[in-house]
C-alpha positions in Angstrom: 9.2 71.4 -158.4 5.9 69.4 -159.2 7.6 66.5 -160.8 9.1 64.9 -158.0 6.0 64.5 -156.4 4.3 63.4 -159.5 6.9 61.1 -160.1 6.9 59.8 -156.4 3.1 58.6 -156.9 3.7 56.7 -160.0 6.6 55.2 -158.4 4.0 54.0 -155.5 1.3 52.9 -157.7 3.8 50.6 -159.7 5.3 48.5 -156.7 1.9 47.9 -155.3 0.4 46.5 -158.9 3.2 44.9 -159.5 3.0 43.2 -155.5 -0.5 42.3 -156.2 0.4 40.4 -159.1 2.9 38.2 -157.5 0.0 37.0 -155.0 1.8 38.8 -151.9 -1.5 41.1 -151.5 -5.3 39.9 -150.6 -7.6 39.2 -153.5 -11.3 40.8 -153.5 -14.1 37.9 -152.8 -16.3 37.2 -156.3 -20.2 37.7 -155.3 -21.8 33.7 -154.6 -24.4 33.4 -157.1 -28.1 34.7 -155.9 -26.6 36.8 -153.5 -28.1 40.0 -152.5 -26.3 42.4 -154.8 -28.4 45.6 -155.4 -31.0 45.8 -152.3 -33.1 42.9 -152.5 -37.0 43.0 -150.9 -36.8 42.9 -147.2 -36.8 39.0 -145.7 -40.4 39.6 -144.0 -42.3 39.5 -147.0 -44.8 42.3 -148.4 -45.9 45.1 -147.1 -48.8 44.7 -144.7 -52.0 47.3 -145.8 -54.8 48.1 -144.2 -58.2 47.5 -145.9 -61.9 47.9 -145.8 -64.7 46.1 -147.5 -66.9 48.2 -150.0 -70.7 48.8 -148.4 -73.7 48.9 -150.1 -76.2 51.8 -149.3 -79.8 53.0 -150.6 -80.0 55.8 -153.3 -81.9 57.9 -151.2 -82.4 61.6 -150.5 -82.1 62.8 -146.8 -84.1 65.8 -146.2 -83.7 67.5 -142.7 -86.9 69.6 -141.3 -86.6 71.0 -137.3 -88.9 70.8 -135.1 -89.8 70.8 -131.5 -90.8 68.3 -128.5 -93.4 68.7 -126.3 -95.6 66.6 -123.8 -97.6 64.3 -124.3 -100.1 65.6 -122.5 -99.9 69.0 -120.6 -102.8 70.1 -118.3 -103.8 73.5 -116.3 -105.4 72.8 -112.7 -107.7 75.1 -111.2 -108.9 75.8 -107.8 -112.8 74.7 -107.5 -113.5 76.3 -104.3 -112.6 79.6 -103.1 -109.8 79.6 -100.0 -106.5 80.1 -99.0 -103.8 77.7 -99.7 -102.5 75.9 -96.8 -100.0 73.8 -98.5 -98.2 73.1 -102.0 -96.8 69.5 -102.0 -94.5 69.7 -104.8 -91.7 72.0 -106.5 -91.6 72.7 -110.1 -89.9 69.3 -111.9 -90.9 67.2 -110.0 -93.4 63.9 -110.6 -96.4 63.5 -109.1 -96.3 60.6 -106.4 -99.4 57.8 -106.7 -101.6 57.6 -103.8 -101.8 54.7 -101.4 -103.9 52.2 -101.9 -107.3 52.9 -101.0 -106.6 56.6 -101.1 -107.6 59.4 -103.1 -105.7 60.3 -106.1 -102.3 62.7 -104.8 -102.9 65.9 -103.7 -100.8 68.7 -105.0 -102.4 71.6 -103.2 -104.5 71.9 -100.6 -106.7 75.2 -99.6 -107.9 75.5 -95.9 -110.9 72.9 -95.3 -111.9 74.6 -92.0 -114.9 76.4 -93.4 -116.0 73.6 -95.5 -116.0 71.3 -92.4 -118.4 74.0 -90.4 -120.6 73.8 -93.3 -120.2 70.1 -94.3 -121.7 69.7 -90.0 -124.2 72.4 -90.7 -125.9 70.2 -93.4 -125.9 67.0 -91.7 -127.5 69.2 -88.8 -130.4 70.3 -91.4 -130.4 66.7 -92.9 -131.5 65.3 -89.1 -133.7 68.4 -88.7 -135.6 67.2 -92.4 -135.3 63.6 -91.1 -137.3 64.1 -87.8 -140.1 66.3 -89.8 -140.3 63.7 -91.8 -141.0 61.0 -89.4 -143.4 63.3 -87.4 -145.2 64.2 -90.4 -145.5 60.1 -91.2 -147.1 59.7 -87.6 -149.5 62.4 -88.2 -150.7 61.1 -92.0 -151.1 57.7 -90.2 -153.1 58.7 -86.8 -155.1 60.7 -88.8 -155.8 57.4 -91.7 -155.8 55.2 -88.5 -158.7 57.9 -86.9 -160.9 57.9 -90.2 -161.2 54.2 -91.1 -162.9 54.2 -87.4 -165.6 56.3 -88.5 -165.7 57.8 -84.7 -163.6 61.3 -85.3 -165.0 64.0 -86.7 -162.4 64.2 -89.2 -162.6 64.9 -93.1 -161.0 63.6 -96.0 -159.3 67.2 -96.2 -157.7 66.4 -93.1 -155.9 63.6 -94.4 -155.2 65.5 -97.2 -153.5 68.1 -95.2 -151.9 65.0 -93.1 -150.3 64.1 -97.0 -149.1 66.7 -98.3 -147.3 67.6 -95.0 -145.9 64.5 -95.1 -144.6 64.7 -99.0 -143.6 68.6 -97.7 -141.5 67.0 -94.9 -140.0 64.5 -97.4 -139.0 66.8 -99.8 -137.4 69.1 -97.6 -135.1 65.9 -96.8 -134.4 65.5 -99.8 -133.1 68.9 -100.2 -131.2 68.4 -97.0 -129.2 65.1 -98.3 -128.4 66.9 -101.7 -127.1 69.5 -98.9 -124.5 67.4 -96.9 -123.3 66.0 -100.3 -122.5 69.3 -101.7 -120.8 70.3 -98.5 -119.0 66.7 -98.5 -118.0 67.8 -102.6 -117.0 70.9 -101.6 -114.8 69.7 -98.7 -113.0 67.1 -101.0 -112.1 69.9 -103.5 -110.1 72.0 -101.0 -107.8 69.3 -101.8 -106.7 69.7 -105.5 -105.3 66.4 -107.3 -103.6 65.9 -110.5 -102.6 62.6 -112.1 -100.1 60.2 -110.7 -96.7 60.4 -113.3 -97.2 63.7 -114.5 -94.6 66.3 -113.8 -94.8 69.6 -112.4 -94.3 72.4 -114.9 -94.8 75.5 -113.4 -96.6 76.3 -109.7 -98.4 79.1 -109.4 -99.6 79.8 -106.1 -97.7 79.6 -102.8 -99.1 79.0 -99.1 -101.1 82.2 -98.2 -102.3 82.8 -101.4 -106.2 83.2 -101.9 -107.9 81.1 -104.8 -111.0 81.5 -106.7 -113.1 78.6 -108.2 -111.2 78.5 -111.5 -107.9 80.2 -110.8 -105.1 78.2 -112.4 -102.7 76.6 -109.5 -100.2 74.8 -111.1 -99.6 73.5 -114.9 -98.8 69.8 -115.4 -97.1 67.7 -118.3 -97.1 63.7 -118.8 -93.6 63.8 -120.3 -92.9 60.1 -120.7 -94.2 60.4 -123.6 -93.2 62.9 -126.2 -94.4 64.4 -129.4 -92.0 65.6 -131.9 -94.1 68.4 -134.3 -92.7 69.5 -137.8 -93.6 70.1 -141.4 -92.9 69.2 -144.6 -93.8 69.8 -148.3 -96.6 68.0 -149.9 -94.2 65.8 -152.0 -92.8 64.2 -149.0 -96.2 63.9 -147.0 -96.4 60.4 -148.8 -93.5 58.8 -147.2 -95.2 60.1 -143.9 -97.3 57.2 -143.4 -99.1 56.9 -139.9 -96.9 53.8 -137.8 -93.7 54.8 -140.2 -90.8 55.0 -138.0 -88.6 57.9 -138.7 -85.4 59.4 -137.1 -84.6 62.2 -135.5 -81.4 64.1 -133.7 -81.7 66.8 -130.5 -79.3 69.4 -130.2 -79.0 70.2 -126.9 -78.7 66.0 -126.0 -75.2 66.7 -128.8 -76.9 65.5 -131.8 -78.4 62.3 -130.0 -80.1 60.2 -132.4 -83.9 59.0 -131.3 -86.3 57.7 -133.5 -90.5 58.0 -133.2 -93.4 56.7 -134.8 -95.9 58.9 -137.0 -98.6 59.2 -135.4 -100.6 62.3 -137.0 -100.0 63.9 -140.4 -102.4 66.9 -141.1 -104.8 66.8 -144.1 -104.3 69.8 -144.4 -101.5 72.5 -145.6 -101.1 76.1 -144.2 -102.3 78.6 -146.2 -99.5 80.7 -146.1 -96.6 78.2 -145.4 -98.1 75.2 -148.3 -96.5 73.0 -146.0 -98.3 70.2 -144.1 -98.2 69.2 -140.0 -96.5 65.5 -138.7 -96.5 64.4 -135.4 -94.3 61.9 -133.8 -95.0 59.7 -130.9 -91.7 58.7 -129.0 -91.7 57.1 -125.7 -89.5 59.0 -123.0 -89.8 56.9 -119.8 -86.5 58.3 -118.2 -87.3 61.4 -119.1 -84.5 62.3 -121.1 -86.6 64.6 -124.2 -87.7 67.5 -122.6 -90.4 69.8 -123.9 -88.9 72.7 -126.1 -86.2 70.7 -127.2 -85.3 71.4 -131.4 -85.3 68.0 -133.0 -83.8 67.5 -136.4 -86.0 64.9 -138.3 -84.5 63.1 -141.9 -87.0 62.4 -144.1 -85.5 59.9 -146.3 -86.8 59.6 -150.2 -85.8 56.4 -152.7 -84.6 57.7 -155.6 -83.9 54.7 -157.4 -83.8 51.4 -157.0 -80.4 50.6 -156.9 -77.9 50.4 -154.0 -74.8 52.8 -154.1 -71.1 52.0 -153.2 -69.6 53.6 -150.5 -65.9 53.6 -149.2 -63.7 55.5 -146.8 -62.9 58.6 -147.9 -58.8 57.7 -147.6 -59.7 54.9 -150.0 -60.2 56.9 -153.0 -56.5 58.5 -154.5 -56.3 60.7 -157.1 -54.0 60.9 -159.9 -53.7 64.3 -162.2 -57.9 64.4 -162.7 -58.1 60.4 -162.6 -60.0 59.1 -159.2 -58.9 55.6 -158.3 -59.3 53.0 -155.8 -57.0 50.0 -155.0 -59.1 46.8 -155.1 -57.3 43.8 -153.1 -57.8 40.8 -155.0 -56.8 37.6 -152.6 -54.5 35.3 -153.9 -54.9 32.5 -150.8 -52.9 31.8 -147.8 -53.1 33.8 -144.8 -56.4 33.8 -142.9 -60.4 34.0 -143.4 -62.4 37.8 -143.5 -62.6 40.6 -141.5 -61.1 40.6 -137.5 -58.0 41.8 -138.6 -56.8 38.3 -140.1 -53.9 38.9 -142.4 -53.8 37.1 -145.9 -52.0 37.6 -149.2 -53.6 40.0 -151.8 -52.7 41.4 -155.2 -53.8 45.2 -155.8 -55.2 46.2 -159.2 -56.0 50.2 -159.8 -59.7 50.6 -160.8 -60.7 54.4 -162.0 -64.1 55.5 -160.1 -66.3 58.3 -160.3 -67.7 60.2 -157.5 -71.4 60.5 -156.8 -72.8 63.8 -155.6 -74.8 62.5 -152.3 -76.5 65.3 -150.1 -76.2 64.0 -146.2 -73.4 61.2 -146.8 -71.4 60.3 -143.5 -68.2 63.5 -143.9 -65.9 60.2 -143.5 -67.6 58.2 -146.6 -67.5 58.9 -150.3 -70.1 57.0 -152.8 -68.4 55.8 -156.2 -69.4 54.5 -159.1 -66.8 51.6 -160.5 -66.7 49.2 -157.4 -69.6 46.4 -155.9 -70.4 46.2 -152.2 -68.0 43.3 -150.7 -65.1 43.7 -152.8 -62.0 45.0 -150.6 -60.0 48.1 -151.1 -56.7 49.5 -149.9 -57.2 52.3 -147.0 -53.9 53.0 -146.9 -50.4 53.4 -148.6 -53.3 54.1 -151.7 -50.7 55.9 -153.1 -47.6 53.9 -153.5 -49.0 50.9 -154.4 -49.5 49.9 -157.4 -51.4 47.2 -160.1 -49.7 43.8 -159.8 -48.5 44.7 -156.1 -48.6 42.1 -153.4 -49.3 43.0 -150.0 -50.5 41.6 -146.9 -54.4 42.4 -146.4 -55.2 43.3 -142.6 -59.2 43.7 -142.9 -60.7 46.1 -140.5 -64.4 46.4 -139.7 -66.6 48.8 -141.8 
């Protein structure tokens, strides 16, 4: 049973050799010399890589000490006459207005002037009162000179001596009556309590109705466009801390906003208990965006040598087994000039690195030791490449 079709097969197999050899069947095509036989490299050339060129960066330590901003200058204004306030001109936040020209600094509470008025007319009553006794007393001193150089009146030289020292009496008393109407005048102007034009409001503490006393607190004040920044530090970084060294700085609440201020104080001092010695940073603030009470994070940078480290992306570096390596793109002309994204021919070759332990480096950045600032290195496809490779360099910026 399984011989016939056994037998049928071979039967098959031998007409159709045997039809091929007479030429009545199609003969296979022989391969054209060169021609792609065993999946050549693709027709557009190398492979394109992205690449990056090697930065150079200070050895230095970073050292991060909080602190805090606060005002420039903060004030406390006080009542100097007793009263009731009649008005307060401005809410807490708010900047003090400049005066008009020819005015009076601005007023940012007022207490009612009414009895300061009565008693600014009272005096300038008593100052014309002092006036006229005065000019009566003059008349009298000179009838009575006028009388004695006659030699007719029965008049003594204690008479005239009365007629003097009535007059210097009178005189006196006017005196006393114009330091009067100033105090009154002094007196009326403080029922109007000023502060300085730019400085903001920081907290108000009285409210219309209130009662003041000469030296009751009304409302507290800041010049905020300009901060301070106060911290401390250790005595070995006080040196780097020199006064007019500028010296950066992050806020927290602002999301890590970088700012940067000038030192302008550095205590001579360090506290007893702490060992650690007071900075002070000046930064200017004219839109007021540092706000008193604000943490700021200040890096104190130390050299630690006087070389410059190499620093590439962090998807630069591959790794092989324990082996760290970087792809260095060596150009090999053709193609365009540096950086933009210009595209050009490169060779890679493998160089083994060594990582450097930096404290504070950029998360995104590794330093090495085995490459030089400038050179270029493969950012991606790290790694399939390999030494010898060509590819086509696309150069992005650091």
């Amino acid at each position: 049973m399984l011989a016939r079709p056994v037998g049928g097969c071979l039967t098959v197999l031998l007409a159709s050799f045997l039809a091929g050899g007479c030429g009545g069947g199609t003969t296979a095509a022989t391969p054209a010399p060169g021609a792609n036989q065993g999946g050549a490299a693709p027709v557009d050339g190398p492979p394109a890589v992205r690449a990056k060129r090697v930065r150079g960066i200070p050895d230095v330590a970073v050292y991060r000490e909080v602190g805090s901003v606060r005002a420039d200058r903060t004030v406390s204004i006080a009542a100097e006459v007793a009263g009731r306030v009649v008005r307060v001109r401005y809410e807490v936040g708010e900047a003090v207005e400049a005066a008009a020209p020819g005015a009076r600094g601005p007023v940012v509470v007022e207490v009612d002037p009414a009895s300061y008025e009565l008693a600014l007319k009272r005096a300038e009553a008593g100052l014309e009162a002092a006036r006229a006794r005065t000019a009566y007393a003059l008349r009298d001193r000179d009838r009575v000179a006028g009388l004695m150089k006659r030699e007719t009146a029965a008049l003594s030289e204690a008479d005239l001596d009365r007629a003097e020292n009535a007059l210097a009496l009178a005189q006196a008393e006017e005196r006393g009556a114009d330091v009067a109407v100033a105090e009154a005048k002094l007196a009326l102007e403080r029922t109007r309590i000023e502060a300085a034009p730019g400085y903001r409001i920081a907290s108000r503490l009285v409210e219309p109705g209130d009662y003041v006393v000469p030296g009751r607190t009304v409302v507290q004040a800041l010049d905020d466009r300009s901060v301070r920044v106060d911290f401390d530090v250790p005595g070995e970084r006080l040196a780097v801390l020199e006064k007019g060294t500028r010296v950066p700085f992050t806020v927290k609440e602002l999301k890590d906003r970088r700012f940067e201020g000038e030192v302008l104080f550095r205590g001579p001092r360090a506290d007893e208990r702490s060992r650690r010695f007071p900075v002070e940073l000046r930064v200017e603030n004219a839109d007021g965006t540092l706000r008193p009470g604000m943490v700021a994070v200040v890096s104190v940078s130390i050299a630690r040598s006087g070389r410059a480290l190499s620093v590439v992306p962090r998807e630069a570096v591959g790794q092989r087994l324990e082996e760290r390596y970087v792809l260095v793109l060596v150009a090999l002309g053709g193609g365009g000039g540096e950086g933009g994204g210009a595209e050009r021919l490169a060779r890679a070759e493998r160089r083994h690195v060594d990582l450097l332990d930096i404290p504070d480096l950029d998360p995104a950045l590794l330093a090495v030791d085995g490459v030089s600032a400038g050179e270029l290195v493969a950012v991606d496809a790290v790694a399939r490449l390999r030494t010898g490779d060509a590819v086509r360099v696309v150069e992005e910026a650091p």
